[in-house]
C-alpha positions in Angstrom: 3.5 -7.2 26.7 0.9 -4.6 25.5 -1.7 -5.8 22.7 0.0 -3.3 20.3 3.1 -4.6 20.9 2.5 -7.8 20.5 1.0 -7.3 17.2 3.9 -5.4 15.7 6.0 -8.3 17.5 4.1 -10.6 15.2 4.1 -8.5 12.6 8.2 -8.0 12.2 8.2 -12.1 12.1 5.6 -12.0 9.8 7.3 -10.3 7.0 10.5 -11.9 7.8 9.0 -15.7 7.1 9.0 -16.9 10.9 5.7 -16.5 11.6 5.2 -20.2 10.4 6.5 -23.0 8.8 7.5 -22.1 5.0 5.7 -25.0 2.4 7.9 -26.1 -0.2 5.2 -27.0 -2.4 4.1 -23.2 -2.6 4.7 -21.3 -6.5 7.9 -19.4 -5.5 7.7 -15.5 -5.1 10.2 -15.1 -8.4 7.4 -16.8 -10.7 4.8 -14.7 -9.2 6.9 -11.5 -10.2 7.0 -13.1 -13.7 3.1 -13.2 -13.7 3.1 -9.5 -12.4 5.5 -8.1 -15.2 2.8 -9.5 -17.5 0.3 -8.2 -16.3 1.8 -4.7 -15.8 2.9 -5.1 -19.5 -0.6 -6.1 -20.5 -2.0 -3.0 -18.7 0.6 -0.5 -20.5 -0.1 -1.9 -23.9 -3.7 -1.3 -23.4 -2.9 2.3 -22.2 -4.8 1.6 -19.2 -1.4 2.1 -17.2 2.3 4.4 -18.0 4.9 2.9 -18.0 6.8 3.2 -14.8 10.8 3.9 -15.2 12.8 1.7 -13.6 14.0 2.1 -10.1 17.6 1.1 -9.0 18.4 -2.5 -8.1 17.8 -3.6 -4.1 21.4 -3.9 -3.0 22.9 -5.5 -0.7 23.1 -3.2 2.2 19.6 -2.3 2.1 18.3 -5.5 3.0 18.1 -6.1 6.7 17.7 -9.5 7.0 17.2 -12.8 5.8 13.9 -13.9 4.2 13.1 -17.5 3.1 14.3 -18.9 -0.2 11.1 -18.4 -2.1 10.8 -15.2 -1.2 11.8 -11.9 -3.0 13.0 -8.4 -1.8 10.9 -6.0 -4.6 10.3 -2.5 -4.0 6.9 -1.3 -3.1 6.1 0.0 -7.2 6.9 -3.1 -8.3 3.6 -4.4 -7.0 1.5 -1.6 -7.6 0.1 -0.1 -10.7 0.5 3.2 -9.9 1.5 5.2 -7.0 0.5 8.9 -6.9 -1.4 11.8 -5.0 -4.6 12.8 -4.4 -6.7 15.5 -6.1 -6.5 19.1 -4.7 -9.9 20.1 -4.1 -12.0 22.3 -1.2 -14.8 20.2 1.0 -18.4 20.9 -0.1 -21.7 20.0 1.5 -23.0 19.0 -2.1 -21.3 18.0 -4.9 -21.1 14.0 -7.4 -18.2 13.0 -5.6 -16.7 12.4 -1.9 -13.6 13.5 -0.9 -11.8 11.4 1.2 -9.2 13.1 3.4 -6.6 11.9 6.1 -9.3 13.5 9.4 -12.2 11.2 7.7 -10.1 7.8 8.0 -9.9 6.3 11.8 -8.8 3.1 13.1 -7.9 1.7 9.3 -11.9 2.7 9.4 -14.3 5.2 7.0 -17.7 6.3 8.1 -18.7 7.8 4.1 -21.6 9.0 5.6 -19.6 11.8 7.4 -17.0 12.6 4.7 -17.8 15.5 2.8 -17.9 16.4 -1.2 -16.2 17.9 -3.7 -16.8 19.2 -7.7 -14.8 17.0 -9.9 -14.7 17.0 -13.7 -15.2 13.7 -15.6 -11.4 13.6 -16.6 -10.0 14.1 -12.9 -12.4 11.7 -12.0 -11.5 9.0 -14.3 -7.8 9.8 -12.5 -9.0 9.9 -8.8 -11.4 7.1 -8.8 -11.2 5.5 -6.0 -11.8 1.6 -5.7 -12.2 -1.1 -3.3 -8.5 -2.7 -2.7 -7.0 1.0 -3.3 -4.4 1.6 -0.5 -4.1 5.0 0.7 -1.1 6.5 2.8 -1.0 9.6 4.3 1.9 11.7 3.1 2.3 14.8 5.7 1.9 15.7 9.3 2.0 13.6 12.7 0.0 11.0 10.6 2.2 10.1 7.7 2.7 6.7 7.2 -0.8 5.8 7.8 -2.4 4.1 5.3 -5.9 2.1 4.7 -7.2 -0.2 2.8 -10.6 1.3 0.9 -13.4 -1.4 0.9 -16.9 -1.7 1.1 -17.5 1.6 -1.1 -20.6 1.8 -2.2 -20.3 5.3 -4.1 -18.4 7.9 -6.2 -15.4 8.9 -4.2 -12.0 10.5 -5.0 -9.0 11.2 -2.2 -7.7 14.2 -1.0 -4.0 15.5 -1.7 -2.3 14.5 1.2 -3.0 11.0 0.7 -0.9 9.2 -1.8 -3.0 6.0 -3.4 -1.0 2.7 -3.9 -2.7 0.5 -6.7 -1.7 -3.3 -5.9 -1.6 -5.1 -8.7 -4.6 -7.8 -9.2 -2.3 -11.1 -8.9 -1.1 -10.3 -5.3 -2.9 -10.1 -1.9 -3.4 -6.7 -1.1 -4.1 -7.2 2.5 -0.9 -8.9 3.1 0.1 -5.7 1.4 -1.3 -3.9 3.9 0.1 -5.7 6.4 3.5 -4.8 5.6 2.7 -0.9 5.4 2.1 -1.7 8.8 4.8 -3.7 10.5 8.1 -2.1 12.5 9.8 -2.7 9.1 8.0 -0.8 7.2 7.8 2.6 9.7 11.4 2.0 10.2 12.1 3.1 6.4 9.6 5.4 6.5 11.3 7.6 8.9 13.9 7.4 7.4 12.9 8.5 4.0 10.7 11.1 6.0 11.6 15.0 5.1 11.1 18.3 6.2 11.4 19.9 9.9 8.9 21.7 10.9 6.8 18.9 9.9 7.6 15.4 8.6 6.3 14.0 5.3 7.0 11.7 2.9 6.8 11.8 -1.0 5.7 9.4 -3.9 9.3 8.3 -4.9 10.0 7.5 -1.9 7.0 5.3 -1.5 7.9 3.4 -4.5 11.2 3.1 -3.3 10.3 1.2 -0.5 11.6 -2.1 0.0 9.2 -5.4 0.4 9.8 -8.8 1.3 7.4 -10.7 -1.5 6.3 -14.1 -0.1 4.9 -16.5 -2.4 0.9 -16.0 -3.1 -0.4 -18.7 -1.0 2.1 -17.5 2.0 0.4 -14.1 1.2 -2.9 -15.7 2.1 -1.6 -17.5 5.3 0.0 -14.7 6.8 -3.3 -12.4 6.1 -4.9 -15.2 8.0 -3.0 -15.6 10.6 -2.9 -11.6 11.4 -6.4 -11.8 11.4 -7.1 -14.4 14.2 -4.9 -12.3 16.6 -6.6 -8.9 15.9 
């Protein structure tokens, strides 16, 4: 079995609950979505966040398969903050701000000393501020579905507009979030929510529409964990 195949092998039973032996002592998955209603509450009455409409209850013949007891099926807004696209600007040599775009992001990798700038005014940038945890996704072309993980920035930088940013919430593990945007699960709705002919893409709603299996926090951690000894 190829490397990649194996991963994505181990992925699938790692957002299904087989990868190892559940612990009944872990906080189940329905308190943690208690805790992130909360906090999503918090963030709206503070105006730091809108308030996101409510999306359609996960029925029955959209789940796949079983998932452990503790777990939750949510879809992919309920764990984010906000999910939207990137700011339409033209690549400069010069400017306060980089602009991230889908060519400069490589192996789930950035080199920021390569990507180029852009003008931005102080609103926009308050709105396309990116930050460390930020999860970007590409939205158009033969590289939708992609996504990365921003970390390690060091300066001013905002994201292009065919990347979509995913803002996890603070109270779950973003890089078992990550994870997931990358397992045979997750590509498997994405092509089917995919649109257009000539070339495939994917929009915001249908992002948040996606459906996640939510293991409890400390599962979260051990799945990252494990993933990450096998790389």
């Amino acid at each position: 079995m190829k490397a990649k195949d194996l991963r994505n092998a181990v992925l699938q039973l790692a957002v299904q609950g087989k990868l190892m032996p559940q612990n009944p002592e872990d906080e189940p998955a329905s308190v943690l979505l208690e805790r992130i209603k909360a906090e999503k509450a918090r963030l709206v009455k503070e105006k730091k966040i809108k308030k996101q409409k409510p999306l359609p209850a996960i029925s029955e013949e959209e789940i796949p398969f079983e998932i452990p007891e503790n777990w939750e099926w949510v879809r992919l807004e309920q764990l984010s903050e906000v999910i939207h696209y990137g700011f339409n600007a033209s690549a400069q040599t010069t400017g306060i701000s980089r602009l991230l775009r889908i060519t400069d992001i490589q192996d789930n990798r950035v080199n920021w000393n390569t990507v180029p700038y852009c003008f931005v005014d102080e609103k926009q940038l308050n709105s396309y501020k990116l930050k460390n945890r930020d999860i970007l996704i590409a939205r158009t072309g033969g590289t939708i579905g992609k996504s990365y993980i921003v970390k390690g920035l060091h300066e001013i930088a905002v994201f292009a507009s065919y990347l979509i940013r995913v803002v996890p919430v603070d109270v779950i593990n973003e890089k078992y979030l990550k994870l997931f945007l990358e397992s045979p699960f997750y590509w498997e709705q994405l092509k089917y929510k995919s649109q257009g002919t000539g070339q495939p893409n994917v929009n915001g709603t249908s992002l948040k529409s996606l459906i996640v299996p939510l293991p409890p926090l400390e599962e979260q951690k051990r799945i990252v964990s494990k993933l990450e000894e096998i790389k």
